[in-house]
SETIPA-809766 format. One record per residue: residue number from 0; residue in three letters; x, y, z of N, C-alpha, C in turn. Coordinates in steps of 0.1 Angstrom, whole numbers, plus 5000, padded with zeros to 4 digits. Atoms other than C-alpha are relative to their C-alpha. Layout:
BEGIN
<rec><seq>NUM</seq><type>ALA</type><n_X>X</n_X><n_Y>Y</n_Y><n_Z>Z</n_Z><ca_X>X</ca_X><ca_Y>Y</ca_Y><ca_Z>Z</ca_Z><c_X>X</c_X><c_Y>Y</c_Y><c_Z>Z</c_Z></rec>
...
END
This chain:
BEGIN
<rec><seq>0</seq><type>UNK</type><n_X>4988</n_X><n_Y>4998</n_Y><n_Z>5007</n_Z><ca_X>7304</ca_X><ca_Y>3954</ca_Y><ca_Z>8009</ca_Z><c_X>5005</c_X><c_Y>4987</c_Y><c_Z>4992</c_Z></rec>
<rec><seq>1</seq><type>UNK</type><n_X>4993</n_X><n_Y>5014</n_Y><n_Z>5007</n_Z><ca_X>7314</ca_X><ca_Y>3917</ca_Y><ca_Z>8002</ca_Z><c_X>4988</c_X><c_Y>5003</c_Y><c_Z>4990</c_Z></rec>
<rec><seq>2</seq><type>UNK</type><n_X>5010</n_X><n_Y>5001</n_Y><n_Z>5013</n_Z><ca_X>7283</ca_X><ca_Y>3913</ca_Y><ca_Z>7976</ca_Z><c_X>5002</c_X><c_Y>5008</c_Y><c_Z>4987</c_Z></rec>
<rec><seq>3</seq><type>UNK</type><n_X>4998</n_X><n_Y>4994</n_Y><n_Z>5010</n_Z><ca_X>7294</ca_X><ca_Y>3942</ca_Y><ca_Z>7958</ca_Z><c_X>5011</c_X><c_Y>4997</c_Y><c_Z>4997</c_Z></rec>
<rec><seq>4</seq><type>UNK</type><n_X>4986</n_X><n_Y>5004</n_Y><n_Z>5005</n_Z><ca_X>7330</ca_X><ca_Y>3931</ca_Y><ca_Z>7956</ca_Z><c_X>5001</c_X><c_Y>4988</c_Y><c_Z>4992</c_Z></rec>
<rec><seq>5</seq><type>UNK</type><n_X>5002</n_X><n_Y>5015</n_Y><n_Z>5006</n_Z><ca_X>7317</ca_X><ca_Y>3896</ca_Y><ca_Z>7945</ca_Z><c_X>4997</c_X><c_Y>5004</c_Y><c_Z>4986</c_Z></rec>
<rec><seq>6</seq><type>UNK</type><n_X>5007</n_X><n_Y>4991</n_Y><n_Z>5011</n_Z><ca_X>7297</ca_X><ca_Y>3915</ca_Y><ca_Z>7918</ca_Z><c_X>5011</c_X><c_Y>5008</c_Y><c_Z>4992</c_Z></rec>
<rec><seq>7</seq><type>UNK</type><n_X>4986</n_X><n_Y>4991</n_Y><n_Z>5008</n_Z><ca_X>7333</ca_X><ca_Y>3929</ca_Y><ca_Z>7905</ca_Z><c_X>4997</c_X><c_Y>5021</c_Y><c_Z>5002</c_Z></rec>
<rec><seq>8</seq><type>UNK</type><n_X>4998</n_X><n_Y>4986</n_Y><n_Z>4996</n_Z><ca_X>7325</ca_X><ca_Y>3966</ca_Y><ca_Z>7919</ca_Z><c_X>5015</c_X><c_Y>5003</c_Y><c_Z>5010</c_Z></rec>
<rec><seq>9</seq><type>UNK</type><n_X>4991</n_X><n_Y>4998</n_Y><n_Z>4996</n_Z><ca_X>7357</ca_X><ca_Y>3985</ca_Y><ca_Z>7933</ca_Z><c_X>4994</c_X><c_Y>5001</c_Y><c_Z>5015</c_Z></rec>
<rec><seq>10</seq><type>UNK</type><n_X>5003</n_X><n_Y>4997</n_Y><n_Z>4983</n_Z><ca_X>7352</ca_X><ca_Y>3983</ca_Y><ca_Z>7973</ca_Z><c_X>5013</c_X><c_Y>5000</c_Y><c_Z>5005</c_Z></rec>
<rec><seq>11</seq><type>UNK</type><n_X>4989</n_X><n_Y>5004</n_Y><n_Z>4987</n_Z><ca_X>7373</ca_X><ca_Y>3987</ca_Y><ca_Z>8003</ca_Z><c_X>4991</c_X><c_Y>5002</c_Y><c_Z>5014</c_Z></rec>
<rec><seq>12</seq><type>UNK</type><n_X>4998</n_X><n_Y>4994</n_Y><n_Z>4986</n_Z><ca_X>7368</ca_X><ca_Y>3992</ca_Y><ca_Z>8042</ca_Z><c_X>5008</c_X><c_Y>5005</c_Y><c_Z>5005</c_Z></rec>
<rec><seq>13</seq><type>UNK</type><n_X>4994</n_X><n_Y>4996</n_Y><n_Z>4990</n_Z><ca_X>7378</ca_X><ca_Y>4016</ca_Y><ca_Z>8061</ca_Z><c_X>5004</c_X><c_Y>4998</c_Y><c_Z>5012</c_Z></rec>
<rec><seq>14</seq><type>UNK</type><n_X>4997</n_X><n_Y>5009</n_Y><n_Z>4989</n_Z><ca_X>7395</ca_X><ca_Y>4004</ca_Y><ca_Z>8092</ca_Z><c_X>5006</c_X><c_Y>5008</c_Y><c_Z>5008</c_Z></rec>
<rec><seq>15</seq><type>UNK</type><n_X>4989</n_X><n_Y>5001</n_Y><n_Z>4989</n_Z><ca_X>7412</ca_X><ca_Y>4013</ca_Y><ca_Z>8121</ca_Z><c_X>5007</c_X><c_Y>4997</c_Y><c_Z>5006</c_Z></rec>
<rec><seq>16</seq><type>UNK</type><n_X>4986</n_X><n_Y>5011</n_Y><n_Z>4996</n_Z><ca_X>7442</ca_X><ca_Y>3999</ca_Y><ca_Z>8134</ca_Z><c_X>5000</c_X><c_Y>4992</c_Y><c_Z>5005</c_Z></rec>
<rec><seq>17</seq><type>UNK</type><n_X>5000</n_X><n_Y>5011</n_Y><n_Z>4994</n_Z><ca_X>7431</ca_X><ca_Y>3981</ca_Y><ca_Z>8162</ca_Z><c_X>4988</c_X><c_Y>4990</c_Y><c_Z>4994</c_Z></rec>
<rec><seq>18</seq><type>UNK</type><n_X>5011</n_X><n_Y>5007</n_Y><n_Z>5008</n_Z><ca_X>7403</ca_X><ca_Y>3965</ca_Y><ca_Z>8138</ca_Z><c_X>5004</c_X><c_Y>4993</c_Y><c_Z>4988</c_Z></rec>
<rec><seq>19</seq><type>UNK</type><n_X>4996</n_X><n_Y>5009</n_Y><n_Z>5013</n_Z><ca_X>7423</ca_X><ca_Y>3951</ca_Y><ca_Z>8113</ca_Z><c_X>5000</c_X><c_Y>4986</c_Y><c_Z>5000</c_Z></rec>
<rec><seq>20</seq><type>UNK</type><n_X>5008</n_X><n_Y>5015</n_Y><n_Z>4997</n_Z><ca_X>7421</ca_X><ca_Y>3915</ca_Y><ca_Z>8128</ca_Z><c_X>4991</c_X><c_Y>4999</c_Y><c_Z>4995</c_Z></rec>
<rec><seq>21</seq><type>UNK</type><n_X>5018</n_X><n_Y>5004</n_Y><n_Z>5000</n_Z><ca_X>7384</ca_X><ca_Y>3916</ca_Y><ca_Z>8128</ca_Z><c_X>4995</c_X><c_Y>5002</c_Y><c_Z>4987</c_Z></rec>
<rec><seq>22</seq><type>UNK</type><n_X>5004</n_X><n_Y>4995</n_Y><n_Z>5017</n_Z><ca_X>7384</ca_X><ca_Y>3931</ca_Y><ca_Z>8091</ca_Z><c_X>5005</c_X><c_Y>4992</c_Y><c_Z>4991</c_Z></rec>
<rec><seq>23</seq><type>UNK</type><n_X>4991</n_X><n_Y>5007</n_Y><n_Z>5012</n_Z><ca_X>7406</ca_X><ca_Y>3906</ca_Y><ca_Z>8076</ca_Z><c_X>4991</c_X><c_Y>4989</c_Y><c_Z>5006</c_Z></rec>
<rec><seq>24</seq><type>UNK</type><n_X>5007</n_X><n_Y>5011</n_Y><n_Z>4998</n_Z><ca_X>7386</ca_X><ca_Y>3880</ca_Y><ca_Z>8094</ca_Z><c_X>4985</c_X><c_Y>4998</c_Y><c_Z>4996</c_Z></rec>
<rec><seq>25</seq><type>UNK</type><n_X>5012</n_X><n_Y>4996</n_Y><n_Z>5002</n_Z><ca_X>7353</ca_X><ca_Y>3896</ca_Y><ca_Z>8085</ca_Z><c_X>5001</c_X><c_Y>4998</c_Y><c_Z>4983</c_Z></rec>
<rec><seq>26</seq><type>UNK</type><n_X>4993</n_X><n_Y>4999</n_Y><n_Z>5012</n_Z><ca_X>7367</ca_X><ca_Y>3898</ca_Y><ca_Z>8046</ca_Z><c_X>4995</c_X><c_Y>4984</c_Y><c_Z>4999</c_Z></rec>
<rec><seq>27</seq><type>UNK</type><n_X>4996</n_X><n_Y>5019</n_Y><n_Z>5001</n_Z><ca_X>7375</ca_X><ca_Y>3857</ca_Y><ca_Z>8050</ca_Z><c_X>4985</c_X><c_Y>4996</c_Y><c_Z>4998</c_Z></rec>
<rec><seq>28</seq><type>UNK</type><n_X>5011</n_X><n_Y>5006</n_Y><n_Z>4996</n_Z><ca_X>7341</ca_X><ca_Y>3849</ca_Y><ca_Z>8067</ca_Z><c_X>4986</c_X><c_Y>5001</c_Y><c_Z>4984</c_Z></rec>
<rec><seq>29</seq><type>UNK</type><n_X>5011</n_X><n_Y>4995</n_Y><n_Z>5010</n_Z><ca_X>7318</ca_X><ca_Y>3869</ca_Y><ca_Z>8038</ca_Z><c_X>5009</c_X><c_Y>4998</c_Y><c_Z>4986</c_Z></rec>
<rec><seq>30</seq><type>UNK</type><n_X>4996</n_X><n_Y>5005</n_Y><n_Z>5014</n_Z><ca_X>7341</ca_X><ca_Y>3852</ca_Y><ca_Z>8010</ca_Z><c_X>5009</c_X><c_Y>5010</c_Y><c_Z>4990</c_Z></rec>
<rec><seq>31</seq><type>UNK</type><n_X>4989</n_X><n_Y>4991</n_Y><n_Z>5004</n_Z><ca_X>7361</ca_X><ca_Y>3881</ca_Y><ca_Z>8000</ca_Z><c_X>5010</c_X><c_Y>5006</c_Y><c_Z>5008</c_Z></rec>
<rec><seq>32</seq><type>UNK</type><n_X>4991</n_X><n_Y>5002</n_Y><n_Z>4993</n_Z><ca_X>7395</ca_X><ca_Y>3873</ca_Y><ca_Z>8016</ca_Z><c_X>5013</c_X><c_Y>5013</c_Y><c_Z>4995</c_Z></rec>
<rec><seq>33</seq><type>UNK</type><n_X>4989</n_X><n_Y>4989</n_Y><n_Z>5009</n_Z><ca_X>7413</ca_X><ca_Y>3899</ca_Y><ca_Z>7989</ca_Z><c_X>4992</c_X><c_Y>5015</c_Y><c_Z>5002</c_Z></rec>
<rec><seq>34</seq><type>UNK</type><n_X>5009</n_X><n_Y>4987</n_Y><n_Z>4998</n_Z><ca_X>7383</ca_X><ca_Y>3928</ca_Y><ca_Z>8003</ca_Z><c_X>5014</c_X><c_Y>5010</c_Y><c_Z>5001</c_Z></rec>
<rec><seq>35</seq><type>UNK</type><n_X>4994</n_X><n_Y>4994</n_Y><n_Z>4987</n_Z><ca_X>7409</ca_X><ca_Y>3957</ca_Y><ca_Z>8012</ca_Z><c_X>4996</c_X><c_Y>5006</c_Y><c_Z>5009</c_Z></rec>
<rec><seq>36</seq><type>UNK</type><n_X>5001</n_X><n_Y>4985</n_Y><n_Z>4987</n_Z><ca_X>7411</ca_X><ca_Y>3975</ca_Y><ca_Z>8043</ca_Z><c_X>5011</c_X><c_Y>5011</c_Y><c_Z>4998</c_Z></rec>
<rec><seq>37</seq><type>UNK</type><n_X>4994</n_X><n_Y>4984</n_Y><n_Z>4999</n_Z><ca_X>7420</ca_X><ca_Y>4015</ca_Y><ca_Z>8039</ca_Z><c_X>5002</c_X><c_Y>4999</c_Y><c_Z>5019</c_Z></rec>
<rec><seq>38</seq><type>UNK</type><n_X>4997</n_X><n_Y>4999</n_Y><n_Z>4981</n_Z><ca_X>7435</ca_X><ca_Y>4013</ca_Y><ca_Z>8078</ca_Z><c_X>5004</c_X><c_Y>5016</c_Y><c_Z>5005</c_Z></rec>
<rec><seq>39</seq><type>UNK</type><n_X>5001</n_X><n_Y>4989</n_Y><n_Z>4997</n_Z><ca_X>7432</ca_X><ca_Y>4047</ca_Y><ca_Z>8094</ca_Z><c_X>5008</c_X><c_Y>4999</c_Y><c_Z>5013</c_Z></rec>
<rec><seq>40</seq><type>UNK</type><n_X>4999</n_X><n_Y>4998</n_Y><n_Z>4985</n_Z><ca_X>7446</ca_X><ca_Y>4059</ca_Y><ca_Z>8129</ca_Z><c_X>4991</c_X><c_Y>4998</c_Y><c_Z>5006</c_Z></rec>
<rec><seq>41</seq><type>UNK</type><n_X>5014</n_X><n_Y>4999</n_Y><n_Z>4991</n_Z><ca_X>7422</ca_X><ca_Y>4052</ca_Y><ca_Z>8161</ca_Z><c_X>5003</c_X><c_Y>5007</c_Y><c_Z>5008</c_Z></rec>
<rec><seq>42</seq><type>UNK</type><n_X>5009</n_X><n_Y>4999</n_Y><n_Z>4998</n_Z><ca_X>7405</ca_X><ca_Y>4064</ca_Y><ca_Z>8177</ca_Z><c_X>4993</c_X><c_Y>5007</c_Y><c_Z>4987</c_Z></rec>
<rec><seq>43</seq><type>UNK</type><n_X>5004</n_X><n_Y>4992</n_Y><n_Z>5008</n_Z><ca_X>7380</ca_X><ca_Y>4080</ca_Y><ca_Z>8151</ca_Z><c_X>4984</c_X><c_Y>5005</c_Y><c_Z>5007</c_Z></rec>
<rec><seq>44</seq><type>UNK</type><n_X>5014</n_X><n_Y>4992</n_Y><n_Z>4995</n_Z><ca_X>7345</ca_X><ca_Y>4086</ca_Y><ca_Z>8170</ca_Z><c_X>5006</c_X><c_Y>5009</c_Y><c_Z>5012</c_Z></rec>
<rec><seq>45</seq><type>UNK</type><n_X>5000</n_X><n_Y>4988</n_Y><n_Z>4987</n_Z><ca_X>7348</ca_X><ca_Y>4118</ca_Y><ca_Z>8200</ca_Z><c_X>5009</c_X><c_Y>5007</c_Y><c_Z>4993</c_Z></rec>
<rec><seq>46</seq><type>UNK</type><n_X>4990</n_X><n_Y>4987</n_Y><n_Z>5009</n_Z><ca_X>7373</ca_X><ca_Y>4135</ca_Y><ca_Z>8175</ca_Z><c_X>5001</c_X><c_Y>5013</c_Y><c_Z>4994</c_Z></rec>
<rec><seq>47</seq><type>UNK</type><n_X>5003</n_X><n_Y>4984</n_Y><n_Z>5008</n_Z><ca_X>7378</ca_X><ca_Y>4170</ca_Y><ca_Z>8163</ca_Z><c_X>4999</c_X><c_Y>5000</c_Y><c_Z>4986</c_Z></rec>
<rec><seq>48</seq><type>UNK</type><n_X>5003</n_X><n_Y>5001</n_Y><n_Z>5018</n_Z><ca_X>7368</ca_X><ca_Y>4176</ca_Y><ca_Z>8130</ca_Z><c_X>5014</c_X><c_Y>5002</c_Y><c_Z>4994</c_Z></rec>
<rec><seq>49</seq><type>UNK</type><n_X>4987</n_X><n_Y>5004</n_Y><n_Z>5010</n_Z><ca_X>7406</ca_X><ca_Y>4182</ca_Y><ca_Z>8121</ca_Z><c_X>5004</c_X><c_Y>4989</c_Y><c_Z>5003</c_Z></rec>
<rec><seq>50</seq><type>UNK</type><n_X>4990</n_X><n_Y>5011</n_Y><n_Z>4998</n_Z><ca_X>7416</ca_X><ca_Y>4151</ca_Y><ca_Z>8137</ca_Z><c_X>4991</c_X><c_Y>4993</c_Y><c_Z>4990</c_Z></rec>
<rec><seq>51</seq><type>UNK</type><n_X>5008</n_X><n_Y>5004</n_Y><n_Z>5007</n_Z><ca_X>7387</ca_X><ca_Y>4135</ca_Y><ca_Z>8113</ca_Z><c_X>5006</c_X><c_Y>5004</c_Y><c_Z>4986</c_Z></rec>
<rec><seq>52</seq><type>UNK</type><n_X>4994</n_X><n_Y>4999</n_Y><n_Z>5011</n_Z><ca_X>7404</ca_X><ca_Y>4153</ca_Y><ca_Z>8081</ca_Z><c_X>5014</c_X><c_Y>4997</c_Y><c_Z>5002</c_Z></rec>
<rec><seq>53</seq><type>UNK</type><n_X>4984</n_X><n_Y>5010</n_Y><n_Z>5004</n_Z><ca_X>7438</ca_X><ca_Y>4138</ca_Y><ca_Z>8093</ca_Z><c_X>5003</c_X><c_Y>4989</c_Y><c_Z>4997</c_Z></rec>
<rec><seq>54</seq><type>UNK</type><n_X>5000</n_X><n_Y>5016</n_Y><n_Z>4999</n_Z><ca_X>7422</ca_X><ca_Y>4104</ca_Y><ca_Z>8092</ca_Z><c_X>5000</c_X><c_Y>4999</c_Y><c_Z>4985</c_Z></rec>
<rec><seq>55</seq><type>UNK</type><n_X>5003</n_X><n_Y>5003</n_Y><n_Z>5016</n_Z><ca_X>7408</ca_X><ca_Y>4110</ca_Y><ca_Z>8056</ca_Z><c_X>5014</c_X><c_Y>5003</c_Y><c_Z>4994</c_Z></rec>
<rec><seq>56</seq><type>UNK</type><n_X>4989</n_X><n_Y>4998</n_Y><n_Z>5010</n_Z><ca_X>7439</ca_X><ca_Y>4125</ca_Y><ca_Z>8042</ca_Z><c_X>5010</c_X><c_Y>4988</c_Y><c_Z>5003</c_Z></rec>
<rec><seq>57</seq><type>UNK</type><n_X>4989</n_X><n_Y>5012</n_Y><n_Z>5001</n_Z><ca_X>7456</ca_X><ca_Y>4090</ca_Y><ca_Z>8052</ca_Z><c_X>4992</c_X><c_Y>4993</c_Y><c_Z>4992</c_Z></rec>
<rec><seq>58</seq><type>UNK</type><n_X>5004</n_X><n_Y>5010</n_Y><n_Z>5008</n_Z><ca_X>7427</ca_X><ca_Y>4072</ca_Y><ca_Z>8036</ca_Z><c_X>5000</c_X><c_Y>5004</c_Y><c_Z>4982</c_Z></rec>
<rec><seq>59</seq><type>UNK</type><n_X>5008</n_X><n_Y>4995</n_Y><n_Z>5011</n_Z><ca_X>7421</ca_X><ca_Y>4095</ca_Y><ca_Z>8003</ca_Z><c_X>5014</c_X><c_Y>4992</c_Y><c_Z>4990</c_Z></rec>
<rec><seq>60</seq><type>UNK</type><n_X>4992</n_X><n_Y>5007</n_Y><n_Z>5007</n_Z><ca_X>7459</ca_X><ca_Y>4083</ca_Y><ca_Z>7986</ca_Z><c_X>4995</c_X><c_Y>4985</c_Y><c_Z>5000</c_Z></rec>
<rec><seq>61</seq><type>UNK</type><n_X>5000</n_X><n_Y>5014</n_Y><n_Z>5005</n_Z><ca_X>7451</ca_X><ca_Y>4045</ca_Y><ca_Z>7989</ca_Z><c_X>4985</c_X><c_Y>4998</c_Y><c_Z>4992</c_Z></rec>
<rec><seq>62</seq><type>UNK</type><n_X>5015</n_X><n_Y>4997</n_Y><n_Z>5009</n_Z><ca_X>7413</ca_X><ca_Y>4052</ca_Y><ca_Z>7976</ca_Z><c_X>5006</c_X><c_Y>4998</c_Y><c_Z>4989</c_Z></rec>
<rec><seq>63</seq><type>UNK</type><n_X>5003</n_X><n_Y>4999</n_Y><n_Z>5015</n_Z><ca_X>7425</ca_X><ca_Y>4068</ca_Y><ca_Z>7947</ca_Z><c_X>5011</c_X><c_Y>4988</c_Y><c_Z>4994</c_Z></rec>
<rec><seq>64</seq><type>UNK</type><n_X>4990</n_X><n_Y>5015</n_Y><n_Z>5008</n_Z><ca_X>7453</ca_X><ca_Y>4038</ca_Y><ca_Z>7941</ca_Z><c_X>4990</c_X><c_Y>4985</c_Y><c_Z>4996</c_Z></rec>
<rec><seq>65</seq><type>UNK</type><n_X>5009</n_X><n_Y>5010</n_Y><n_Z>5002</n_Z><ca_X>7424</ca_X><ca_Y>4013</ca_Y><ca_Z>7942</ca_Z><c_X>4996</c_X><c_Y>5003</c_Y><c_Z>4989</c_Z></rec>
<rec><seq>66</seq><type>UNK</type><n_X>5007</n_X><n_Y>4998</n_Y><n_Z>5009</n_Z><ca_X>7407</ca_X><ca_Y>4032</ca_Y><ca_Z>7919</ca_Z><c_X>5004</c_X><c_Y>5001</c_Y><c_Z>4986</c_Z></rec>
<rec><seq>67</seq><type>UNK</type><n_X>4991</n_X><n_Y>4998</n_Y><n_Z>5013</n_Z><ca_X>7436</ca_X><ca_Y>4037</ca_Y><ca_Z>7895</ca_Z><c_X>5003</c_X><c_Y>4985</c_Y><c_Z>4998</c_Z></rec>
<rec><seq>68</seq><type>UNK</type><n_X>5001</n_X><n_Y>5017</n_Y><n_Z>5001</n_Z><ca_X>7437</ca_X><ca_Y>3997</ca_Y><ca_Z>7898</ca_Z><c_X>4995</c_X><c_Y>4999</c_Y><c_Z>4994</c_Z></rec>
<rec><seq>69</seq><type>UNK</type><n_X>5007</n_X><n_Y>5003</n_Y><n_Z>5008</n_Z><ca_X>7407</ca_X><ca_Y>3994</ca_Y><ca_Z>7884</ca_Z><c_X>4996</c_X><c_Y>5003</c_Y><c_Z>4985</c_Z></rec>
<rec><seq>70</seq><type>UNK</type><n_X>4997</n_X><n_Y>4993</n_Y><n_Z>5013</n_Z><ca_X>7412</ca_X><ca_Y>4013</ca_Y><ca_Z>7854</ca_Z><c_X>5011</c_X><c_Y>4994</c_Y><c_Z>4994</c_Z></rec>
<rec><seq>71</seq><type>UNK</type><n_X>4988</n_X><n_Y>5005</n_Y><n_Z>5009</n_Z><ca_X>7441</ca_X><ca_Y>3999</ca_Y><ca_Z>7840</ca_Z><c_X>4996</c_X><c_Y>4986</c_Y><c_Z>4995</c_Z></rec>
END
């Protein structure tokens, strides 16, 4: 993900909440400190497939705002 972001492609990581430390530090470490993290609710693995479409529908608005970022 960093390499492509370095490269000026639109990236983010998906995250989960208790992982946002480690993603902002992970960001830092691989040189792209401005990476974002899309932060979801956790748990996300053992989950019901609707609790999995409750995570995405928190990630899909900030997606498409990145993406309308880049366009302008």
């Amino acid at each position: 993900m960093a390499e492509l972001r370095k490269r000026g492609l639109t990236t983010a990581v998906i995250c989960s909440t208790p992982f946002e430390k480690l993603g902002r530090a992970q960001a830092r470490i691989f040189g792209v400190p401005e990476l974002p993290l899309v932060m979801i609710s956790h748990p996300l693995g053992g989950i019901a497939m609707d609790n999995v479409r409750e995570r995405a529908a928190q990630a899909i608005p900030v997606v498409l705002e990145l993406l309308r970022e880049r366009v302008k």
